[in-house]
C-alpha positions, -999 to +999 in steps of 0.1 A: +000+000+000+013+033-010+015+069+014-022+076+027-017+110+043+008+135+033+020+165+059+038+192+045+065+209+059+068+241+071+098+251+056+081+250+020+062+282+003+046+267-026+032+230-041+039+229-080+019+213-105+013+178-109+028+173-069+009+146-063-008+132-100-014+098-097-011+093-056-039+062-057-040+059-020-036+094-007-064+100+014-054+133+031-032+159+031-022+186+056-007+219+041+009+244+063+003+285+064+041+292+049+022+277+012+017+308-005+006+293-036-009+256-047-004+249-083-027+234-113-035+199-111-016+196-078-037+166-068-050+152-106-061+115-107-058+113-066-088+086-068-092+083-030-082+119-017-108+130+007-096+159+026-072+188+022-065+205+052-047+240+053-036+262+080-050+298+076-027+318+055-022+335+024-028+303+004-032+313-036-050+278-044-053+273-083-093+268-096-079+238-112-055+225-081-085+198-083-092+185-114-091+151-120-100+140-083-126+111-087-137+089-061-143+053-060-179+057-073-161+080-104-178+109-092-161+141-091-152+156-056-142+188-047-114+193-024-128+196+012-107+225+027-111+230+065-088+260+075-072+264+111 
């Protein structure tokens, strides 16, 4: 089985496209306030990827930092951002 949740350092300011394309068992990921900016595609064809959680910040999140999320019943999700 491959990485299910994903926390991101603190030390890093922005997530560039494609970051995690293809993750198949990713299931969360926690973003810190020191993003500044989260990329196209960032999380394309992450079938299982439920929630994104991101401390309150400056975050520039890309409209398409989404696309290509299905989940298992092909349905398309939109990211679930809970800020902190």
């Amino acid at each position: 089985m491959g990485i299910v949740e994903v926390t991101i350092p603190i030390t890093v300011v922005s997530i560039q496209v494609r970051t995690f394309e293809k993750s198949s068992c990713l299931q969360k990921i926690n973003i810190p306030k020191s993003v500044c900016k989260i990329g196209d595609l960032v999380f394309y064809d992450c079938a299982f990827l439920k929630t994104v959680t991101i401390e309150k910040g400056k975050a520039n999140i890309s409209t398409k930092a989404s696309t290509g999320c299905l989940k298992k019943d092909a349905m398309i999700i939109k990211m679930i951002i809970r800020l902190y």
